[in-house]
C-alpha positions as CSV (number, residue, x, y, z in Angstrom):
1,X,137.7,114.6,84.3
2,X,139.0,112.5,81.6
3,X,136.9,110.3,79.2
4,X,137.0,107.4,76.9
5,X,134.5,106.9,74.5
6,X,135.0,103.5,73.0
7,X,136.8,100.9,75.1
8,X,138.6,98.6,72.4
9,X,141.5,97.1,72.8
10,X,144.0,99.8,72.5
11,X,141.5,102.5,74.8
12,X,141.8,99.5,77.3
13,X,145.8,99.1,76.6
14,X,145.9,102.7,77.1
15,X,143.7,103.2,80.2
16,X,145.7,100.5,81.7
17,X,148.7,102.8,81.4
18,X,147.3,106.0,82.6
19,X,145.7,103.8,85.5
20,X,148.9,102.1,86.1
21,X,150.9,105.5,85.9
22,X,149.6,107.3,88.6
23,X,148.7,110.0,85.7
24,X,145.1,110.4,87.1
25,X,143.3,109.0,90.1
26,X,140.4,106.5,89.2
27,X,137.5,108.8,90.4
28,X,139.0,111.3,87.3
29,X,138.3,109.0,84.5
30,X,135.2,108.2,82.9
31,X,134.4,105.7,80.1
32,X,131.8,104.8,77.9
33,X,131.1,102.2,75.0
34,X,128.6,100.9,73.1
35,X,129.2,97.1,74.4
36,X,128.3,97.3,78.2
37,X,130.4,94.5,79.4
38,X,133.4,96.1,78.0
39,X,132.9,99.3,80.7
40,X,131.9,97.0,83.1
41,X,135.6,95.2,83.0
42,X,137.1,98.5,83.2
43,X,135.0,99.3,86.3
44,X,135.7,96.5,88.1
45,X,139.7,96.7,87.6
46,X,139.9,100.1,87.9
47,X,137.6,101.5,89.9
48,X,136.8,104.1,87.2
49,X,133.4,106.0,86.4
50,X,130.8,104.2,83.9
51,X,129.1,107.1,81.4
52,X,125.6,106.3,80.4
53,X,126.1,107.1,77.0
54,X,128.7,109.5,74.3
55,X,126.6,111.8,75.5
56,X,127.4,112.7,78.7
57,X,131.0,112.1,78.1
58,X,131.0,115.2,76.1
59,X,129.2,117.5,78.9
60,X,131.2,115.9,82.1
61,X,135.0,115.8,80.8
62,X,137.3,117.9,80.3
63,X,139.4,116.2,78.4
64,X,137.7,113.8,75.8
65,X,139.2,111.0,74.3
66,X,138.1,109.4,70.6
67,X,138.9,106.0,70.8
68,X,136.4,104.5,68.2
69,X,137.0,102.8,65.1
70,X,137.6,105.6,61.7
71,X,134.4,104.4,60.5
72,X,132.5,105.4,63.5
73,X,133.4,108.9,64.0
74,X,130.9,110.7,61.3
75,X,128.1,109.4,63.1
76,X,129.9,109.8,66.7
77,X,130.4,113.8,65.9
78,X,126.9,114.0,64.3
79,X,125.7,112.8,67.7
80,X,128.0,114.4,70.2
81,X,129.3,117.4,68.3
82,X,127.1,120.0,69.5
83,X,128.1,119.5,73.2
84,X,131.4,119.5,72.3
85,X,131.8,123.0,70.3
86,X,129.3,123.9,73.6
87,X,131.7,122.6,76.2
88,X,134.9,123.1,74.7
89,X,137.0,120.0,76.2
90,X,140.2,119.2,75.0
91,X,139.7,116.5,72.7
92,X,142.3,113.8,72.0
93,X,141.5,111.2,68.9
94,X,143.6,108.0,68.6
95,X,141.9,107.0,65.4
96,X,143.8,106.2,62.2
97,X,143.5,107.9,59.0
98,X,141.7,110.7,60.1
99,X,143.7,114.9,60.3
100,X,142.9,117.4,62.4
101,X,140.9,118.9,59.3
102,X,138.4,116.0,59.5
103,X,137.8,117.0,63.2
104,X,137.9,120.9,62.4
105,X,135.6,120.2,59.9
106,X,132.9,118.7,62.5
107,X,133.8,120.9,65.8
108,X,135.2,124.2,64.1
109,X,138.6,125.3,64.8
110,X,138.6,127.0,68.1
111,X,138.6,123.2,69.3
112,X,141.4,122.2,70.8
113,X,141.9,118.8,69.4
114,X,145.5,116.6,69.5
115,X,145.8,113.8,67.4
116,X,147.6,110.6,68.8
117,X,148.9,107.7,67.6
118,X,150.0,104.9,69.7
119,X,151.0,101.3,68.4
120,X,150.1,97.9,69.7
121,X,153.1,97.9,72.1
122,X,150.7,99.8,74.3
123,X,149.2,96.7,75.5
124,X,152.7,96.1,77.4
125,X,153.2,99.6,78.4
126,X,156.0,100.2,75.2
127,X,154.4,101.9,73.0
128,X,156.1,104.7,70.7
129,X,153.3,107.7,70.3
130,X,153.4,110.4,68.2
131,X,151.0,113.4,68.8
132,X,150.1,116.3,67.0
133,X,148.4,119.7,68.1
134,X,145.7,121.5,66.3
135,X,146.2,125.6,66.1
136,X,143.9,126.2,68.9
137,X,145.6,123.2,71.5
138,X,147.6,125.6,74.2
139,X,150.8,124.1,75.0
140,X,149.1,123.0,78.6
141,X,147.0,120.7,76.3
142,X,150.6,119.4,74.6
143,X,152.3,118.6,77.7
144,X,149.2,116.8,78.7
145,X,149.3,115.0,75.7
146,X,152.8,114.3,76.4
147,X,152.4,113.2,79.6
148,X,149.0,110.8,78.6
149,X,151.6,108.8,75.8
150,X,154.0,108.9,78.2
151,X,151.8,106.6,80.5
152,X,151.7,103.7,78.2
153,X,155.4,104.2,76.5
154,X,157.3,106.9,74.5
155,X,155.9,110.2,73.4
156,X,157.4,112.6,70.3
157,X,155.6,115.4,68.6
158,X,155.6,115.1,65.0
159,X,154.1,117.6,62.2
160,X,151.3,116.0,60.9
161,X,152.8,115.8,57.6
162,X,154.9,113.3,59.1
163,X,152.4,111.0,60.7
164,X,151.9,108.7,57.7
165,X,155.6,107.5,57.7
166,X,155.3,107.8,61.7
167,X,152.2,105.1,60.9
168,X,154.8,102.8,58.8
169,X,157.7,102.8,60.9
170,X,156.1,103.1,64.0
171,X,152.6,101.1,63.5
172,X,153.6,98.6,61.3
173,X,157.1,98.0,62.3
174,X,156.7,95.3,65.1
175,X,154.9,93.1,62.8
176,X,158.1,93.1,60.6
177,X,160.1,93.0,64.4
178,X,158.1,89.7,64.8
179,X,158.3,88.2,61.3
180,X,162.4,88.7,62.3
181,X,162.0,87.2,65.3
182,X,160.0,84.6,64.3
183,X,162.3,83.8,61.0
184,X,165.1,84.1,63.7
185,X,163.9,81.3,65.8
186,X,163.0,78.9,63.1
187,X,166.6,79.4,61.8
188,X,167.6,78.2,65.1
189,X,165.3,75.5,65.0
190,X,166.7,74.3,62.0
191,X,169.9,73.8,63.9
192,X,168.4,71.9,66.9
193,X,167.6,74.4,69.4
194,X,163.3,74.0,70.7
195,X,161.2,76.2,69.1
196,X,160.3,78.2,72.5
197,X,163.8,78.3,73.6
198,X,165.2,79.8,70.2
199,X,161.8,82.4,70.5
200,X,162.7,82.6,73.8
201,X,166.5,83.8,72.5
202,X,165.1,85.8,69.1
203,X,163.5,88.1,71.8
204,X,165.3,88.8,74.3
205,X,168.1,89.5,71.8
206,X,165.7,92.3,70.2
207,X,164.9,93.7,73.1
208,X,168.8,94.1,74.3
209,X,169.4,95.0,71.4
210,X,166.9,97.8,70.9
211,X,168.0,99.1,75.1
212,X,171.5,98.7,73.6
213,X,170.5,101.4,70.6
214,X,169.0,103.5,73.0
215,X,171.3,103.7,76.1
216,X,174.4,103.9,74.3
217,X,174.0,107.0,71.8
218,X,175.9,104.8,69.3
219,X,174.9,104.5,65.7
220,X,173.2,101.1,64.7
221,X,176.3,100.8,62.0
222,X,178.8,101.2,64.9
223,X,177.5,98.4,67.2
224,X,177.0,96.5,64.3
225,X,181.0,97.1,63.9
226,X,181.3,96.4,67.5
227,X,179.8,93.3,67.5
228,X,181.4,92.0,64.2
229,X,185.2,90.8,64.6
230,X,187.8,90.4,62.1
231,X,186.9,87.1,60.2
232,X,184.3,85.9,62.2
233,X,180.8,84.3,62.5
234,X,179.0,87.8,63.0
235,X,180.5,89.3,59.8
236,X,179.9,86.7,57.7
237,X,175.8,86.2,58.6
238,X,175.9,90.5,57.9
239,X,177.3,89.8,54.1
240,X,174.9,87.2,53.9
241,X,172.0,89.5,55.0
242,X,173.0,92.3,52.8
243,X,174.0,89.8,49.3
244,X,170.2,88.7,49.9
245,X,169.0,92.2,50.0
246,X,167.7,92.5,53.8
247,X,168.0,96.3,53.9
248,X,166.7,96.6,50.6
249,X,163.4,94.3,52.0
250,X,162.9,96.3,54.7
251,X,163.1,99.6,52.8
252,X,161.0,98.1,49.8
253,X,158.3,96.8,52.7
254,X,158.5,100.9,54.4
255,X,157.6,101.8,50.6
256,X,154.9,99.5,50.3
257,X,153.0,100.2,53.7
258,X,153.2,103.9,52.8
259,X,152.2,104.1,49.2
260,X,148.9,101.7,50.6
261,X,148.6,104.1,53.1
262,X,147.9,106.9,50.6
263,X,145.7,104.9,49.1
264,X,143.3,104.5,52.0
C-alpha cells in the first residue's frame, strides 16, 4: 500500500503519473490531506483510497510518501513519527531543502527513507527526478524509487551532495526555458509573426530540440555546428548571442540560484 500525505499540486502531478503508469492499481494507493476536497478530487478520478487522517497513513502503508510543504514536516513527524520508527515503511519525501539527516534525526537511522526531487514538468508527465537513498534504503526500495520517478518522467540517482545544483539546473531551469521561449516569441513578434503562433514556434522548437539532444548522442556544440552553415543566418544570431554574453547569463543565473540556495 502506498500513501500520500499532502495532496498539493506536485503529490497530485505525481499521483497522476503513477495512476496513469500502470505502476500501482488504484485499490494500492492511499492519500490523505488536511484540505478534504483536495482527497476527495483524487477519489473521484482515481478511484484511490481516502485516509482519515496522517495517522493512519503511517500504520496502513508500506510505502509512505512526504509530500507536505518544508515547513510542515517538524510538526508532521512530531505527530506521525512514532508509528513510523514502529511500522518501519519505506518512506519517500519530495520536500525541498530538507537531507536525509533532518529525517534521521526524527525517525532514527534504521529508516529507510529516499529523498526525491521532481520538477514542475511532472504536471505533464516530463519531469527530471533525482532520488537519493539513505544507508538503511535496500536497493529493492531504490529500484522502487526508480520506478515511482519514472512514472511521471526521468529518474537519476544522484549523491546528495549533488542535489542542490540538481535543484538549480533541474528545478529552476524551465523557468529560464520559458523566459527563452518567451523572449523568443516576442522577437518574432517584433517581426510580424502573432504572438501565439511565434509561442507556438518557440516551443515546439525547444522541444525538438531537446529530443534532438537526446536521441542523437551528439554534443549540443556539434548540432549547434550542424545547424550553422558557412556565412549564414544561424551563425550570425550564435555571434550575436555569445558578443551579448548568453552563456555567461545563463551560467551567472546557475550561480545565483545556487549561492541563494545555500542561503536558505
Amino acid at each position: 500500500m502506498l500513501g500520500f500525505i499532502g495532496m498539493g499540486n506536485m503529490a497530485s502531478a505525481i499521483l497522476r503519473g503513477v495512476m496513469g503508469s500502470g505502476l500501482l492499481n488504484a485499490s494500492d494507493v492511499l492519500v490523505y490531506d488536511v484540505l478534504p476536497e483536495k482527497v476527495q478530487a483524487q477519489c473521484e478520478r482515481f478511484g484511490v483510497g481516502k485516509a482519515d487522517g496522517a495517522a493512519e497513513i503511517a500504520e496502513r502503508c508500506d510505502t509512505v510518501v512526504l509530500a507536505v510543504k518544508p515547513q510542515v514536516l517538524p510538526a508532521l513527524l512530531d505527530e506521525i513519527g512514532a508509528l513510523l520508527k514502529a511500522a518501519k515503511p519505506l518512506v519517500l519525501t519530495i520536500a525541498a531543502g530538507k537531507p536525509l539527516a533532518f529525517y534521521e534525526t526524527a525517525l532514527g537511522k534504521t529508516q529507510r527513507i529516499v529523498r526525491i526531487m521532481p520538477n514542475i514538468n511532472a504536471t505533464v508527465g516530463a519531469a527530471v527526478s533525482a532520488y537519493c537513498p539513505n544507508a538503511a534504503a535496500t536497493e529493492t526500495d531504490c529500484a522502487f524509487a526508480d520506478a515511482f520517478c519514472a512514472s511521471f518522467g526521468t529518474a537519476m540517482r544522484l549523491p546528495e551532495s549533488q542535489f542542490s545544483v540538481f535543484g538549480v539546473v533541474g528545478g529552476c531551469a524551465p523557468a529560464f526555458v520559458q523566459l527563452f521561449m518567451d523572449a523568443l516569441a516576442r522577437a518574432g513578434v517584433r517581426y510580424g509573426l502573432p504572438k501565439d503562433t511565434a509561442l507556438q514556434i518557440a516551443a515546439q522548437t525547444v522541444l525538438g530540440s531537446a529530443k534532438l539532444l537526446m536521441e542523437s548522442g551528439e554534443h549540443p556544440q556539434q548540432i549547434i555546428d550542424n545547424v550553422c552553415s558557412p556565412g549564414g543566418t544561424t551563425i550570425e544570431g550564435v555571434l550575436s548571442l555569445q558578443k551579448d554574453g548568453f552563456e555567461a547569463a545563463v551560467a551567472n543565473a546557475v550561480r545565483a540560484a545556487v549561492e541563494k540556495d545555500a542561503k536558505l
